[in-house]
N, C-alpha and C positions, 0 to 999 in steps of 0.2 A: 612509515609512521611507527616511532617505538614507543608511543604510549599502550596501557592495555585500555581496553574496549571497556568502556560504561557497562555498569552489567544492571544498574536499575536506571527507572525514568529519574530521578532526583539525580542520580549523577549524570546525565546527559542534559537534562531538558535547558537549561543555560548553556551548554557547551558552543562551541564554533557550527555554524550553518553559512553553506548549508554540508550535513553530515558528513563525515569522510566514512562512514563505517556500512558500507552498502552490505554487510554480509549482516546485519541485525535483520531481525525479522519483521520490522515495523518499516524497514527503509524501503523507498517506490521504485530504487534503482533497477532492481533485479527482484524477481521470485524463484521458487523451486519446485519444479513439477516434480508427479506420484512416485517420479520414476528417479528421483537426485538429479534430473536434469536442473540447465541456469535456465531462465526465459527472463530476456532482458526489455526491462521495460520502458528504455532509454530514447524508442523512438516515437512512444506516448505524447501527449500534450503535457507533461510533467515538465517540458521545456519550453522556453520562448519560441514561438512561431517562427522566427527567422533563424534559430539555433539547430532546429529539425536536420538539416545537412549535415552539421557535424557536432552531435550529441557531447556534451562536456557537465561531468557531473557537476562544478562549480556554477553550470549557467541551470542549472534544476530550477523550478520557481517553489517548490516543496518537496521534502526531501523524506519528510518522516512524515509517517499515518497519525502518530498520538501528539507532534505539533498541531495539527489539523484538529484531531480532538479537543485539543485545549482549548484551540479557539473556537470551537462552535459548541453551544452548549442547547441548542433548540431544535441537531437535525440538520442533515440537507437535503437537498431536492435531490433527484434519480438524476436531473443535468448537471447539478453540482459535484457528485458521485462520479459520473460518467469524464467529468474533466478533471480530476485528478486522476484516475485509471488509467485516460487516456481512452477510453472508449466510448461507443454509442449507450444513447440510453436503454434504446433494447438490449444489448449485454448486460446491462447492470439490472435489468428485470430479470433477466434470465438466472444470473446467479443468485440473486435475491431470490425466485422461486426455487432452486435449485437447493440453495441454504436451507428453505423451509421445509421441501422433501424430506431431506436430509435428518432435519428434526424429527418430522413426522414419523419415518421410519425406525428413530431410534428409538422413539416414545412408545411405539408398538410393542420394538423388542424387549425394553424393558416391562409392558404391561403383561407380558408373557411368565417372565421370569418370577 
């Protein structure tokens, strides 16, 4: 691909889907763990159910997190959440509490300072 890479949502959000650009940071293809590891998220339910076998980004059913934004604008459920992830609803409690730690503890630091 020799186009260069969308660098905002207004020059992506009309472009071709589903995304060719799995290295953006909104895209569900793949993440990046603490460590610059890839962790590919390919074998998620991000795919059609019969597609599971042999993961093809073109067969993604969502491809980016801020398409998904656009169209909800009231919230989703932790099952909703959990099926674009690709995971159980207790995982997405789990990082949801995990997020909020996470807050709390920086809210601390900072009440410190």
């Amino acid at each position: 691909m020799n186009e260069s890479r969308p660098r905002t949502r207004e020059e992506c959000k009309n472009d071709v889907r589903p995304c060719p650009w799995v290295g953006c940071g909104f895209h569900l293809y793949l993440d990046v763990d603490d460590n610059g590891g890839i962790i590919f998220n390919h074998e998620n339910t991000v795919f059609n159910d019969d597609d599971l076998e042999d993961p093809d980004l073109r067969k993604m059913v969502q491809t980016c997190v801020l398409d998904i934004a656009d169209k909800v604008k009231d919230g989703l459920t932790f099952c909703e959440i959990a099926e674009y992830l690709g995971c159980t609803v207790k995982k997405v409690k789990e990082i949801l509490d995990s997020c909020i730690g996470k807050i709390d503890d920086g809210g601390e630091e900072l009440m410190d300072n």
